[in-house]
C-alpha angles and dihedrals in degrees: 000000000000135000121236135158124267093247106044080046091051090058105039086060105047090053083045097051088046092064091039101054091055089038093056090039086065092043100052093049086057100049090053095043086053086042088054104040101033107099109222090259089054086051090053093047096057094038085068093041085071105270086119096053093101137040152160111257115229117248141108110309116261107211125188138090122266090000098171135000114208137354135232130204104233130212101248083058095257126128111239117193118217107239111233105163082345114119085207152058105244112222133192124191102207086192099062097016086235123142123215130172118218123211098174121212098296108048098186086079095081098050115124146052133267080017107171126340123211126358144220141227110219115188096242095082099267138102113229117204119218107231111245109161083339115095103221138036113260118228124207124207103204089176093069125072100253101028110256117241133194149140128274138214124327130345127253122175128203131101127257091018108147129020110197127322138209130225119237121227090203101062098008085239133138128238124201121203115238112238103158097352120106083215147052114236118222107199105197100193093188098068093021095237132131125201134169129248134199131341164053098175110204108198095012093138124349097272108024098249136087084041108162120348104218138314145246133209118266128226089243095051097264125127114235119202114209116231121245100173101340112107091220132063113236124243129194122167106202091208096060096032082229116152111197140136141255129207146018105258127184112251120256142098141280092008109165132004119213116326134217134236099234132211087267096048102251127117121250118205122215116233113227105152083357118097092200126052116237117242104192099187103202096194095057093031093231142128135207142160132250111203125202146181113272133192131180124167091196117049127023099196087085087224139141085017096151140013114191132338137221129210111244122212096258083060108248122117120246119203122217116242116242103163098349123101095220138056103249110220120203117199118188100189075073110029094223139109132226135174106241135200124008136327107285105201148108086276098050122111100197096038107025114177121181095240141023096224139074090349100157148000132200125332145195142256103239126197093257095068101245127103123239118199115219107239118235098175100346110110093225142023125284104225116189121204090206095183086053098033082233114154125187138140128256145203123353148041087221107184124215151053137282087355108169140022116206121320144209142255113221132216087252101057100251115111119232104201109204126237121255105160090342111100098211130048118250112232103205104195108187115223110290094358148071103089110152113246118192117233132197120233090275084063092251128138119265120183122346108248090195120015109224116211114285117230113244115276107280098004095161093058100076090057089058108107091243084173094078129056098237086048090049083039091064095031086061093041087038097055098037108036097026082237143056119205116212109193120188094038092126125029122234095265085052097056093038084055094051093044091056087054084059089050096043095048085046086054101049102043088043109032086181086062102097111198095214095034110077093183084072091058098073133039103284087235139005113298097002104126116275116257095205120089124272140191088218136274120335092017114112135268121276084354110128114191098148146044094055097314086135090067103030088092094060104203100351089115091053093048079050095046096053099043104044121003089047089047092048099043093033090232142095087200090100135143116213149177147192106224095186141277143279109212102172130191115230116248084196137035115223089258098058092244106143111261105215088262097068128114083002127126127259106281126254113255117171085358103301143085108286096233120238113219116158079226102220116175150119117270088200113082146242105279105025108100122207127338113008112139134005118221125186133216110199116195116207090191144046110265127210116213091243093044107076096298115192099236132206126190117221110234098348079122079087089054089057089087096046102043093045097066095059122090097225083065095052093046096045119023102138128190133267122266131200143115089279149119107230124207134186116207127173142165 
């Protein structure tokens, strides 16, 4: 969200309304002539061609301009919308598609315009709402029906203060962006106190204002704020408490909007004024530009081109059209940027939109494997075919202008888009996908609510390459035992070097971790914080899924790929995938001699007891029978039986019908442990 003045705002609108309203009027016409003429079978036809693939969701209207600016997955599965003149919480059961507002007890709490903007999920349950114009950070109770609100830490007052934050995993602390504040603002939820940090950053930008416009999470643990007009990018580590900046910018406004982590762990920033797109590399400290070819038949100014962008699974980044006629895909292998599919523009035939300008921002990932951009004034859906480089509009028409503001992935799969000026939700459901599936408080299903079609029994052994003896070897293990265990795929350097990568990634996220020095390794006394990294509260200990832990190996999956997933499908054309690290501490030396960790209780991370769990479980779900899918654990060293062995249980495969059937399975599967890499490869 970005401040303008009212009257630069009255007119925009009104020339805005102008086009819009002729615009609608047209569409309109054309919707009722295809009504009219479309037979029922037409109807369904282009129902399962994707028009379908968005809709309102029915529920009282909510009026009101810029109602809410953001939304937040919460932990109870629910979407939460982020109240900006909104006198309410807005709140979305995925489960059921129904829409509440919550007020909460005091409702004096929710006066005001431009209140909060963005949110943020912290591990301990709540939803904590960044200050805009708003004083105070709003907190979110999502464990409590209705959901509790209620204000955090000190007041500061300002408008316009802070513009998105990220939590860190290091200190479970938020940290707002600075937009018009002279200061980051570190929310610590544990102890309900907010301070300030750094600043103030004379000559940050020319005026002092529109700073930097969110920030992402760094490979090395730092938080990294993206410039809008300042000429510098924002740094804050988290460890030191130390606020800088990175970087000689050129000088000019509204230069990128939003960035993206790519697959190489740098940030990539969005150009929206910009004609390069901004590469921040956390590792070398560094920052550089990528420039690219632009067109654009409406407007020469080369302004507004993208707002957000979303990484695709091929592992490019794809920015989202506002005024430009073409997707825009960044690919950091190359370091280079191309616009990509057809001319998306009132003029356009294949991908006809209703206006030029401010068409989309931001957009989502879904399970299908294909990316759908959130309208702001575009009368459909921009859909992205990432694998074909394919690009074309779905559902509506959704009248309207600037409709929703962010949205929010659920837990399903479908995509819920929150009102700004819209009165009804969109509800985005990817192709196949998006049935609601109800979860308990550990975030585990609990019952289907719709039972999607289960693959034949064994699907995946036809595609074994029978044919081979390694490929008749793990049939036969596969089908008896459940595993198959391959000594002798990496070499010892290779294993040493990867194991250096692990080191090297524990170092740098935790700088009071000493490598030769094993007391370091563990809190230096019970219930002081743990000084390993974690991947947050109820995760298990030493496991890393998140925060980059998919591109930390470099090409060990393809190592992996060529020397054993190629030889057992009899094929190179994979698709896989790092699903993250276990890097755990020993409890006993081989000697038997006590590690510091011994005979001491579990370590405090967020404030609480990490929980210990052996994590045994199935990764294949509920409804799939026999072989569908072939995962592999990789151990870099040499593992005892007593020292966090990876297990696996021969035959209990047969067990998988019987035990997930049961309740107790649904409500507490957990996840594996072990000193291992995990990949996922399938045909």
């Amino acid at each position: 969200m970005e401040p303008v003045s009212k009257n630069a705002q009255k007119r925009r609108v009104k020339a805005e309304k102008a086009a819009l309203k002729k615009a609608e009027k047209a569409a309109r016409a054309a919707a009722a002539a295809r009504s009219a003429c479309a037979s029922t079978a037409d109807a369904a036809a282009a129902a399962a061609d994707g028009d379908s693939v968005a809709h309102l969701l029915d529920s009282e209207p909510l009026s009101g301009a810029d109602k809410w600016l953001g939304g937040v997955l919460g932990s109870d599965g629910c979407v939460y919308g982020v109240p900006g003149h909104a006198r309410s919480v807005l709140r979305i059961d995925p489960t059921t598609d129904t829409v509440q507002t919550v007020r909460g007890e005091d409702e004096a709490l929710l006066e005001g315009r431009y209140k909060w903007l963005r949110g943020n999920l912290h591990p301990d349950g709540s939803i904590y709402c960044i200050p805009c114009h708003a004083d105070r950070v709003l907190r979110i109770d999502c464990s409590s029906d209705p959901p509790a609100l209620s204000l955090v830490g000190d007041r500061h007052p300002g408008e316009w203060k802070w513009h998105g934050a990220v939590l860190s995993p290091h200190d479970k602390c938020i940290y707002a962006i600075p937009q018009f504040a002279e200061a980051v603002l570190r929310l610590d939820p544990a102890a309900g106190t907010t301070s300030l940090l750094g600043g103030p950053f004379p000559g940050a930008s020319p005026t002092g204002r529109h700073k930097w416009y969110g920030g992402l999470l760094g490979g090395d643990g730092c938080i990294y704020g993206i410039p809008q007009c300042a000429t510098s990018v924002l740094k804050i580590n988290p460890w030191t408490q130390q606020v800088s900046t990175l970087g000689a910018l050129p000088p000019g406004g509204w230069k990128w909007h939003g960035g993206v982590v790519g697959a190489d762990g740098c940030i990539y920033g969005i150009p929206a004024h910009a004609d390069e797109v901004l590469k921040i590399d956390p590792f070398s400290q560094s920052v550089s530009l990528i420039p690219f070819s632009y067109r654009c038949h409406h407007r020469t100014d080369r302004k507004y081109k993208y707002l957000g962008g979303v990484l695709g699974p091929d592992g490019r980044i794809y920015c989202i059209p506002s005024d430009a006629d073409h997707v825009l895909r960044i690919d950091p292998a190359t370091a280079s940027a191309v616009e990509v599919g057809p001319e998306i523009s009132a003029r356009a035939e294949h991908c006809h939109v209703n206006l030029n300008c401010n068409k989309w921002q931001n957009g989502f990932l879904a399970p299908d494997g294909l990316i759908y951009a959130i309208p702001l004034k575009a009368s459909a859906v921009l859909r992205v075919d990432p694998m074909r480089d394919a690009v074309d509009v779905v559902g509506g028409p959704f009248f309207g202008f600037e409709k929703w503001e962010g949205g929010v992935l659920s837990r399903g799969g479908a995509m819920y888009c929150v009102p700004l000026n819209s009165k009804r939700v969109l509800k985005i459901c990817p192709r196949g996908g998006g049935v609601a599936r109800a979860c308990d408080e550990d975030a585990q299903l609990e019952e289907e609510e719709e039972e999607e079609e289960a693959a034949p029994p064994d699907a995946l052994l036809r595609h074994l390459c029978a044919g081979s003896e390694f490929g008749a070897a793990a049939r036969e293990a596969l089908q008896r035992d459940g595993y198959m265990v391959l000594r002798g795929v990496l070499s010892r350097e290779e294993c040493d070097a990867e194991v250096e990568l692990l080191w090297r990634f524990v170092t740098t996220v935790s700088p009071a971790v000493v490598r030769d020095d094993p007391e370091s390794w563990y809190p230096p006394a019970d219930g002081q914080p743990d000084p390993w990294p974690h991947s947050g509260w109820r995760s298990f200990a030493d496991m890393f899924q998140h925060h980059g832990a998919g591109w930390l190996f470099g090409s060990l999956r393809e190592r992996l790929a060529e020397r054993v997933f190629s030889r057992l499908f009899g094929t190179t054309a994979l698709h896989a995938s790092k699903e993250g690290f276990t890097f755990r501490r020993p409890t006993a030396s081989p000697a038997g001699r006590a590690h510091p960790a011994a005979g001491r209780p579990p370590p405090n991370v967020c404030g609480r007891p990490q929980p210990r769990s052996c994590g045994e479980h199935f990764d294949q779900g509920a409804a799939e029978a026999g072989l569908q899918f072939v995962q592999s654990a990789t151990a870099l060293t040499d593992q005892a039986a007593e020292d966090a062995c990876f297990q696996c249980w021969p035959g209990s495969h047969a067990l998988h019908p019987a035990l997930v059937t049961t309740r107790a399975y649904s409500r507490h599967r957990r996840k594996k442990r072990g000193a291992a890499s995990r990949a996922r490869v399938a045909v």
